[in-house]
VEXPA-267632 format. One record per residue: residue number from 1; z, x, y of N, C-alpha, C, CB in turn; residue in one letter. Coordinates in steps of 0.02 Angstrom, whole numbers, plus 32768, in hexadecimal, padded with zeros to 4 digits. Atoms other than C-alpha are relative to their C-alpha. Glycine has a CB too. Layout:
{nr = NUM; n.c3 = Z; n.c1 = X; n.c2 = Y; ca.c3 = Z; ca.c1 = X; ca.c2 = Y; c.c3 = Z; c.c1 = X; c.c2 = Y; cb.c3 = Z; cb.c1 = X; cb.c2 = Y; rest = a}
...
//
This chain:
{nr = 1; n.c3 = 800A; n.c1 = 7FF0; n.c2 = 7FBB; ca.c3 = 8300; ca.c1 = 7F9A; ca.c2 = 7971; c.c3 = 7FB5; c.c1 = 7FFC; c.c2 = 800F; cb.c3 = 801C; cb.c1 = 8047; cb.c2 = 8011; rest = x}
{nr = 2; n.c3 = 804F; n.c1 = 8022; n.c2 = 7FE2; ca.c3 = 825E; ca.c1 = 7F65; ca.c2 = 79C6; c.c3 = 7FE1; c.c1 = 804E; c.c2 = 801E; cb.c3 = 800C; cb.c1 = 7FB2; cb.c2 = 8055; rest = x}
{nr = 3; n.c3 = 801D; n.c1 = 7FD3; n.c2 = 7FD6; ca.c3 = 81E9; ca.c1 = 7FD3; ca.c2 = 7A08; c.c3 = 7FCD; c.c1 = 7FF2; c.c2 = 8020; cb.c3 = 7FF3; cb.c1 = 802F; cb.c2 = 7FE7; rest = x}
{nr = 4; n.c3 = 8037; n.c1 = 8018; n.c2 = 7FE3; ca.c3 = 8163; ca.c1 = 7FBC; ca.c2 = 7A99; c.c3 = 7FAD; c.c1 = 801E; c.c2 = 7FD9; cb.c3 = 800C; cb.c1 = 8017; cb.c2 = 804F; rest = x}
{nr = 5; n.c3 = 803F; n.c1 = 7FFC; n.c2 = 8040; ca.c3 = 80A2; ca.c1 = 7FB2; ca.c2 = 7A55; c.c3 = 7FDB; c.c1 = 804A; c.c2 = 8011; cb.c3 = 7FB8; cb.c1 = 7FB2; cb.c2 = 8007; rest = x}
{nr = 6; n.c3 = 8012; n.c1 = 7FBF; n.c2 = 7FDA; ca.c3 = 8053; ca.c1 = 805D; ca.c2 = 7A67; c.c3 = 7FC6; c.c1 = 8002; c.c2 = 8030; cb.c3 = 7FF1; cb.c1 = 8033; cb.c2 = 7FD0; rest = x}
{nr = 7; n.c3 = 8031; n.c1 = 801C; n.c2 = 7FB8; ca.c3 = 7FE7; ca.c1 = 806B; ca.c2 = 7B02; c.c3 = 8031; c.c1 = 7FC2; c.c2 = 8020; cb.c3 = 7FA0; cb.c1 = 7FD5; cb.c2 = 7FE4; rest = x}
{nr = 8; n.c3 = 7FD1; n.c1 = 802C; n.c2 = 7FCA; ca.c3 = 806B; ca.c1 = 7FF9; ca.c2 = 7B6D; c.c3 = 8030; c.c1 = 8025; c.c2 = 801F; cb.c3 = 8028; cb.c1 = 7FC7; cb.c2 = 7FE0; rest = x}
{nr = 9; n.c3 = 7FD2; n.c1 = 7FDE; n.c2 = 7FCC; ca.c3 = 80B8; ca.c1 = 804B; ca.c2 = 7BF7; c.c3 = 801D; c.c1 = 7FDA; c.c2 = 803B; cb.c3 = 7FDC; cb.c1 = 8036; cb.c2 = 801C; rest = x}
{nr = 10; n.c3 = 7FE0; n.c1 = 8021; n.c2 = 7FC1; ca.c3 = 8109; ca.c1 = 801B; ca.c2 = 7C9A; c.c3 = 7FBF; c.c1 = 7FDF; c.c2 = 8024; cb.c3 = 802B; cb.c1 = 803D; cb.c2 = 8037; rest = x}
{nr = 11; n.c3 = 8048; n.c1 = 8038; n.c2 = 7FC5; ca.c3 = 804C; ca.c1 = 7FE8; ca.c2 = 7CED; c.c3 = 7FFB; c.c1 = 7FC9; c.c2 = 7FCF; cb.c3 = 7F95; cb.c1 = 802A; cb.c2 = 8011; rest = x}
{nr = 12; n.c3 = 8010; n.c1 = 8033; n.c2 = 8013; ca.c3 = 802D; ca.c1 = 7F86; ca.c2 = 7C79; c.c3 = 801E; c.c1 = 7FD1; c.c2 = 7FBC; cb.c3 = 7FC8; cb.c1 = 8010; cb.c2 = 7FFF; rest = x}
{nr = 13; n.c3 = 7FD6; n.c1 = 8034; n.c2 = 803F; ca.c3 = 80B7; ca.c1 = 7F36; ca.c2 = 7C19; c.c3 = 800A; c.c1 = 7FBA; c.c2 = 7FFC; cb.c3 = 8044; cb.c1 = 800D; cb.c2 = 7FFB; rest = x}
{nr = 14; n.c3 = 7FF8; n.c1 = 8043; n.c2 = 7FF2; ca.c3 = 80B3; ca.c1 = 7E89; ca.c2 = 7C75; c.c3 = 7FB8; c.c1 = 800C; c.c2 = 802D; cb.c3 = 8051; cb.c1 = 7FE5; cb.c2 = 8028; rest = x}
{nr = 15; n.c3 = 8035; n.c1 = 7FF3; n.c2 = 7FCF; ca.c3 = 8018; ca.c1 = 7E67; ca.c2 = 7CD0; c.c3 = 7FF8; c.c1 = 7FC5; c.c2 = 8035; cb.c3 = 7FBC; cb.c1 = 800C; cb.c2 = 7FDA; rest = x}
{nr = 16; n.c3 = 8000; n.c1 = 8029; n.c2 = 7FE1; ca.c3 = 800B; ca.c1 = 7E0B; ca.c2 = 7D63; c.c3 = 8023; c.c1 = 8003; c.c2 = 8043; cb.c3 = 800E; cb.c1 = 7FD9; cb.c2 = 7FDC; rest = x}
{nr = 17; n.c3 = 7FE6; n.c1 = 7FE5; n.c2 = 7FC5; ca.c3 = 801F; ca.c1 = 7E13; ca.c2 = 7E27; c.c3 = 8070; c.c1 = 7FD9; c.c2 = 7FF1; cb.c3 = 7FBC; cb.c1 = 7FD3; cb.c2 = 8059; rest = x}
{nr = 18; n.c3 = 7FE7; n.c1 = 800A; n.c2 = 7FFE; ca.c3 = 80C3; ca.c1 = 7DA8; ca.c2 = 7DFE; c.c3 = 803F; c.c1 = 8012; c.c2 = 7FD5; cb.c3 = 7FE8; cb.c1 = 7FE2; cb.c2 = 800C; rest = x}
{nr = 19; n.c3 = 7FD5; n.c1 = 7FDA; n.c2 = 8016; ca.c3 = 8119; ca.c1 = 7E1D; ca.c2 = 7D77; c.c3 = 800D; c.c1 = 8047; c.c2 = 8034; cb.c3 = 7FE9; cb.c1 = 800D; cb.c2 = 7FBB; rest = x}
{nr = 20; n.c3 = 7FF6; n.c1 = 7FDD; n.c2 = 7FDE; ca.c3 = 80FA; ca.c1 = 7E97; ca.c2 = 7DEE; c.c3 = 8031; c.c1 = 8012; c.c2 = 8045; cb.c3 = 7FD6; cb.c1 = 8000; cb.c2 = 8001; rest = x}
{nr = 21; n.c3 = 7FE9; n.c1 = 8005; n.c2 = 7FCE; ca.c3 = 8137; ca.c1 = 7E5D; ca.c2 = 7E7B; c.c3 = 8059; c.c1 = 7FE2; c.c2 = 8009; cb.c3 = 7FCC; cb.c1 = 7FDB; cb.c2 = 8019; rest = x}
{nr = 22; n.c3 = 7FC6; n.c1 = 7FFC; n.c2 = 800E; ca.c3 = 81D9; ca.c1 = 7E2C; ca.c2 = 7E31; c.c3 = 802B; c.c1 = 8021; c.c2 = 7FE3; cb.c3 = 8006; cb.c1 = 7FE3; cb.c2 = 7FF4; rest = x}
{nr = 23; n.c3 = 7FEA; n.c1 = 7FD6; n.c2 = 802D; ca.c3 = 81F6; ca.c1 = 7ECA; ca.c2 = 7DC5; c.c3 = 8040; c.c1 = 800F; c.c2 = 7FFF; cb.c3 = 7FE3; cb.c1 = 8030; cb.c2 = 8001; rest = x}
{nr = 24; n.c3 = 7FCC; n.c1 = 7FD9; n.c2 = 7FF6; ca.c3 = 8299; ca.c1 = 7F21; ca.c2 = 7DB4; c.c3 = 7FF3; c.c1 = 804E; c.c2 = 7FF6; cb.c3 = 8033; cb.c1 = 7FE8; cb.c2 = 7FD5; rest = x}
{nr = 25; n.c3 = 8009; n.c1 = 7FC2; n.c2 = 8019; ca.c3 = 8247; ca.c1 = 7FB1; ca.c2 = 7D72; c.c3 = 800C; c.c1 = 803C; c.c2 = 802D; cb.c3 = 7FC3; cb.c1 = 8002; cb.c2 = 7FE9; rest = x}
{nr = 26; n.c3 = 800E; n.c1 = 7FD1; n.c2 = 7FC9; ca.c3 = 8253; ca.c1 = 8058; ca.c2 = 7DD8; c.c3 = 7FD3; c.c1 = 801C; c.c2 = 8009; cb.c3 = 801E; cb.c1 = 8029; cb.c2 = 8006; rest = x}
{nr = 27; n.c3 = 8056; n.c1 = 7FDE; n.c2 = 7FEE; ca.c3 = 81B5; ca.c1 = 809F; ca.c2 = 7DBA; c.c3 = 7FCA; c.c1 = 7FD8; c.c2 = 800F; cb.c3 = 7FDD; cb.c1 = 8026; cb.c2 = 7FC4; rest = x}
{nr = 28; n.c3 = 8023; n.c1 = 8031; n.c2 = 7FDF; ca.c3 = 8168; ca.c1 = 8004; ca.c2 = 7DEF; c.c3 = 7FFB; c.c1 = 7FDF; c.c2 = 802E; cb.c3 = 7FFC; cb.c1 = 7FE5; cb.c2 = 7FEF; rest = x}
{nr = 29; n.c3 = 7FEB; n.c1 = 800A; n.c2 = 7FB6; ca.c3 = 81D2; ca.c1 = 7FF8; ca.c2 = 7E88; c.c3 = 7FD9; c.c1 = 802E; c.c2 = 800D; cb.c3 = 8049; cb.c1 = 8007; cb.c2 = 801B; rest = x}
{nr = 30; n.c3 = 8019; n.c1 = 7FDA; n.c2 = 7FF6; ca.c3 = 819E; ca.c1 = 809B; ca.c2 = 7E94; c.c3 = 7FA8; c.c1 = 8013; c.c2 = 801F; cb.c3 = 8016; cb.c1 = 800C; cb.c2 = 7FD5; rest = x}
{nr = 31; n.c3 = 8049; n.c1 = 8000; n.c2 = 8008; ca.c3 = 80E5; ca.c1 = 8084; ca.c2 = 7E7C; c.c3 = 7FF6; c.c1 = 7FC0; c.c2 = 804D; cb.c3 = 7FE2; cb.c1 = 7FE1; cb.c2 = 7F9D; rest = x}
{nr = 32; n.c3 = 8018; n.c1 = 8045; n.c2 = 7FED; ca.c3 = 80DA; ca.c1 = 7FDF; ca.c2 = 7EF4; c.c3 = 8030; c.c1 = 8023; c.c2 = 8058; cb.c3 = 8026; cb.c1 = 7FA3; cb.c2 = 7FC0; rest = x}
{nr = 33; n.c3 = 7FF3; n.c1 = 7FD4; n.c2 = 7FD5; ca.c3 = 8140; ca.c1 = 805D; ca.c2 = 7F82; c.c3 = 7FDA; c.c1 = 8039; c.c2 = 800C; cb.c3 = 8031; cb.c1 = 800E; cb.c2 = 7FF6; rest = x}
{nr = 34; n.c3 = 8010; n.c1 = 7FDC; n.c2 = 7FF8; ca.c3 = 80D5; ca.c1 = 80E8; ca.c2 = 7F86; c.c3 = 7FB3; c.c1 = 7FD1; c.c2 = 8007; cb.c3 = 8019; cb.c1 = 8034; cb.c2 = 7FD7; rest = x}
{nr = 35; n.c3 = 802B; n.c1 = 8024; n.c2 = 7FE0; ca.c3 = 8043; ca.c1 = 8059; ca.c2 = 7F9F; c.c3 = 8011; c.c1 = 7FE2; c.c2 = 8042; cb.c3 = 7FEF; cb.c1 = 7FD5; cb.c2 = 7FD7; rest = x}
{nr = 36; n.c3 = 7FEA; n.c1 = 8011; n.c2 = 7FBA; ca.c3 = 80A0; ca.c1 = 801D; ca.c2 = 8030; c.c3 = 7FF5; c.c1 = 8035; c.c2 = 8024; cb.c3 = 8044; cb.c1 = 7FEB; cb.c2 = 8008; rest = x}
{nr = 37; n.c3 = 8008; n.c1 = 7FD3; n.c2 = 7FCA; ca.c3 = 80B7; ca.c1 = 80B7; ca.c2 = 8081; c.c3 = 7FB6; c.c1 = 8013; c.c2 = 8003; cb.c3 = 802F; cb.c1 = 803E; cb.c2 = 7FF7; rest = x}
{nr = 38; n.c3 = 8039; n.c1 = 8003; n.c2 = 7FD6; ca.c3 = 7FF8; ca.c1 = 80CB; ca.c2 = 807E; c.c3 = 7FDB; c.c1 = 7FD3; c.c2 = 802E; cb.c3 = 7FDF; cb.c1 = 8009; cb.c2 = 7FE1; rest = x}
{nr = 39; n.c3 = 8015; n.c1 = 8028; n.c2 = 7FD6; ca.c3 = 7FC6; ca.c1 = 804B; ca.c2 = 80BC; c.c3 = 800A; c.c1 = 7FEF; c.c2 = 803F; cb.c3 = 8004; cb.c1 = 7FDE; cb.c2 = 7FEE; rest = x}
{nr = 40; n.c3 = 7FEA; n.c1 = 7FF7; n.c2 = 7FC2; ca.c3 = 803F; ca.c1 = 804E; ca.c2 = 8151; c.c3 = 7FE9; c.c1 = 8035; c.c2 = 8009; cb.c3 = 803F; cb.c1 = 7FFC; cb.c2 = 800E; rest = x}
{nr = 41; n.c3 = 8023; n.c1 = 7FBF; n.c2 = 7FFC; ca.c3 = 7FF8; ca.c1 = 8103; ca.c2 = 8161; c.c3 = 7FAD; c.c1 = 7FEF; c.c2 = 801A; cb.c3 = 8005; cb.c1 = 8029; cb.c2 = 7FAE; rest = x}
{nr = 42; n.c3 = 804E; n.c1 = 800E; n.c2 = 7FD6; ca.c3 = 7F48; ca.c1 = 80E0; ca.c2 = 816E; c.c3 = 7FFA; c.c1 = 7FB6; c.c2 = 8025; cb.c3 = 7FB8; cb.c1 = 8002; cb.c2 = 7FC1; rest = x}
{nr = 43; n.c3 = 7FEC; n.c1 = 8036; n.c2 = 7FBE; ca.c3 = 7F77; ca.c1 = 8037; ca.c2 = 81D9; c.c3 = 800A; c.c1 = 8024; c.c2 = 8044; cb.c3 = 804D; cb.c1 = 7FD5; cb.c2 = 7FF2; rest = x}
{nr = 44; n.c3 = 7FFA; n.c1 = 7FD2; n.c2 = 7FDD; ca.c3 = 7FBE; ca.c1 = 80AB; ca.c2 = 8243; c.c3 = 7FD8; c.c1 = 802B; c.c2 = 801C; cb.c3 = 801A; cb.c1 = 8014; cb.c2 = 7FEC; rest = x}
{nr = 45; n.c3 = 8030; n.c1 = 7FD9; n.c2 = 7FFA; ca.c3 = 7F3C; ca.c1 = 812C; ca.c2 = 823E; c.c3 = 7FC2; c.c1 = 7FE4; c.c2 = 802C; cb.c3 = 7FF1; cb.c1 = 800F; cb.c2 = 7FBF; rest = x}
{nr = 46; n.c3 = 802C; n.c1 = 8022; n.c2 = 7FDF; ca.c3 = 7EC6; ca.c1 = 80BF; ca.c2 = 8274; c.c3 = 8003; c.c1 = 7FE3; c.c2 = 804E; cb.c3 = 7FF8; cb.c1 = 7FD4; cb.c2 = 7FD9; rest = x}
{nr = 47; n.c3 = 7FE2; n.c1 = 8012; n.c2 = 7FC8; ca.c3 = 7F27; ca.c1 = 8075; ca.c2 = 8300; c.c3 = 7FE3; c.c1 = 8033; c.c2 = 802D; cb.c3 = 804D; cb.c1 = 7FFD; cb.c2 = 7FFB; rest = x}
{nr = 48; n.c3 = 8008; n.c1 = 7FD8; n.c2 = 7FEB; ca.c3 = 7F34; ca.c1 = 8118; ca.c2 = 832C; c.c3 = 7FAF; c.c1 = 8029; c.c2 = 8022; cb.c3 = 8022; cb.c1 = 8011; cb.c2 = 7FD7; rest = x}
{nr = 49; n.c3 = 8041; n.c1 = 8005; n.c2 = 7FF2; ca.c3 = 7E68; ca.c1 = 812F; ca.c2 = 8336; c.c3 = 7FD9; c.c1 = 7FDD; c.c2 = 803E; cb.c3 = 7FEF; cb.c1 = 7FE9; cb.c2 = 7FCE; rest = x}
{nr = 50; n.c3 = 8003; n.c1 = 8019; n.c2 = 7FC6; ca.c3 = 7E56; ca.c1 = 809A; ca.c2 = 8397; c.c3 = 8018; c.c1 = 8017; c.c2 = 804D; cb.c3 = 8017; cb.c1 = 7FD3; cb.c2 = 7FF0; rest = x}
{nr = 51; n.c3 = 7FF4; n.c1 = 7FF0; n.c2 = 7FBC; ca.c3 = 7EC3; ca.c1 = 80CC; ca.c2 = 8420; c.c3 = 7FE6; c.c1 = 8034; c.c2 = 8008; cb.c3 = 803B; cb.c1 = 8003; cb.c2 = 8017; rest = x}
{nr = 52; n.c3 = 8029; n.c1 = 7FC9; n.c2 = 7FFD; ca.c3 = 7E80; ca.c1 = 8175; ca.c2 = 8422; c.c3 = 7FC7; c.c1 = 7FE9; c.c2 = 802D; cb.c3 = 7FEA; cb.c1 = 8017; cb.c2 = 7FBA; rest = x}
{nr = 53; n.c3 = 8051; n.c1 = 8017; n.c2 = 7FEC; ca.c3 = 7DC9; ca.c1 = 8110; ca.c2 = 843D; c.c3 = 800C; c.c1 = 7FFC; c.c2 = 8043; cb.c3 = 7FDC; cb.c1 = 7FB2; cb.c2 = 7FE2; rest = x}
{nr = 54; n.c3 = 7FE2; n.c1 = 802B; n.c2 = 7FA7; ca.c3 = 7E22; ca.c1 = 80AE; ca.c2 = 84C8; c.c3 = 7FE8; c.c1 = 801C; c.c2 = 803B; cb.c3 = 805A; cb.c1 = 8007; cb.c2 = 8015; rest = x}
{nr = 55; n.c3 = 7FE9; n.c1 = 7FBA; n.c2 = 7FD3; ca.c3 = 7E53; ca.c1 = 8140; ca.c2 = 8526; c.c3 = 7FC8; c.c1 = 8035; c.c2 = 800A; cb.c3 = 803E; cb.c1 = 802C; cb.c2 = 7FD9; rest = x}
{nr = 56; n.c3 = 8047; n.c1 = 7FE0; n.c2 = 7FE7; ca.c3 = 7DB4; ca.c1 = 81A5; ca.c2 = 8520; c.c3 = 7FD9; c.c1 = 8012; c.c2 = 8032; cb.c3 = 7FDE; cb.c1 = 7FEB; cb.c2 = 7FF3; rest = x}
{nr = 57; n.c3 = 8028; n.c1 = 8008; n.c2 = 7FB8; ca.c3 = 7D5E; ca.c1 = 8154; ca.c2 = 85B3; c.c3 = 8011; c.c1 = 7FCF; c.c2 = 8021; cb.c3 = 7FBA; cb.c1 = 7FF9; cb.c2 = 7FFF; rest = x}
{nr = 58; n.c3 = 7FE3; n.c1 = 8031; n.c2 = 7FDE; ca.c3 = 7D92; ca.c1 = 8105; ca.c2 = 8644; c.c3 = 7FE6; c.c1 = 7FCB; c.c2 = 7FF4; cb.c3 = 8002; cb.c1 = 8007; cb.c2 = 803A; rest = x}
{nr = 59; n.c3 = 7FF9; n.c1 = 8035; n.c2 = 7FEC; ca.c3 = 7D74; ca.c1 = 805D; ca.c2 = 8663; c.c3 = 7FF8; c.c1 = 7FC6; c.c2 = 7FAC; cb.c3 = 7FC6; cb.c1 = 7FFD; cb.c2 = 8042; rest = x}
{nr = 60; n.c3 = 800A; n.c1 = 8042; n.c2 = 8031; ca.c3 = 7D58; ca.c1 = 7FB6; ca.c2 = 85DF; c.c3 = 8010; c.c1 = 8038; c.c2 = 7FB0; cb.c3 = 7F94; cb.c1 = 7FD0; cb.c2 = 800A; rest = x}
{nr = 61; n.c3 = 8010; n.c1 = 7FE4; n.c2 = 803F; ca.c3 = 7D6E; ca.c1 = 8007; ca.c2 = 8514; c.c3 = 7FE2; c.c1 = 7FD4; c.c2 = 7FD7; cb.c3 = 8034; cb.c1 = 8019; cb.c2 = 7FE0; rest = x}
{nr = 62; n.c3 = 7FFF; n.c1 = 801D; n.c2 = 802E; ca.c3 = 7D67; ca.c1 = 7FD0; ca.c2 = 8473; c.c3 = 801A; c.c1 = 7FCE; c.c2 = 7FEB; cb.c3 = 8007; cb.c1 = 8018; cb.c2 = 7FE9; rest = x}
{nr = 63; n.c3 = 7FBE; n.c1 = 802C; n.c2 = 7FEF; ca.c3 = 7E15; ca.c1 = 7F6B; ca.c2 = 847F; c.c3 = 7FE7; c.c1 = 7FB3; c.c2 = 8030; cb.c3 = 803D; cb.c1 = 803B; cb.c2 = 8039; rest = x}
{nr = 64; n.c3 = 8006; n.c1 = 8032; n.c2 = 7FD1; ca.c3 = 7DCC; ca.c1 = 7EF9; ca.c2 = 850B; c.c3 = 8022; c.c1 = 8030; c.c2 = 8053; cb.c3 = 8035; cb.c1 = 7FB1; cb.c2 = 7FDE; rest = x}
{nr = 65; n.c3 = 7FF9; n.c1 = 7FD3; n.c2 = 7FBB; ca.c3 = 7DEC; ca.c1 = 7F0B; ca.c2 = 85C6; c.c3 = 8040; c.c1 = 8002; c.c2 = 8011; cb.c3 = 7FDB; cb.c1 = 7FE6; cb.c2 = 803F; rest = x}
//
């Protein structure tokens, strides 16, 4: 029975955006979902900033006119 090399875990058992991105693994779904949801988060967040700016003061913003 085989065993993986010590120091090889789920980050880094295959390396490469294209093991990654085809994994089956769950903790690497896992890992590559909880980067999504930040990123939509502070996408968002930001959005959210801008319009804020917008809205501030009347006339022309940040956005354009």
């Amino acid at each position: 029975m085989g065993s993986a090399a010590p120091g090889e875990n789920y980050l880094n058992h295959e390396k490469g955006l294209k093991s990654w991105l085809t994994t089956l693994d769950h903790k690497r779904i896992g890992v590559m979902y909880m980067i999504t949801v930040l990123v939509f988060f502070a996408m968002g967040g930001f959005a959210a900033i801008m319009l804020r700016t917008e809205l501030a003061a009347p006339g022309p913003g940040v956005l354009g006119e």
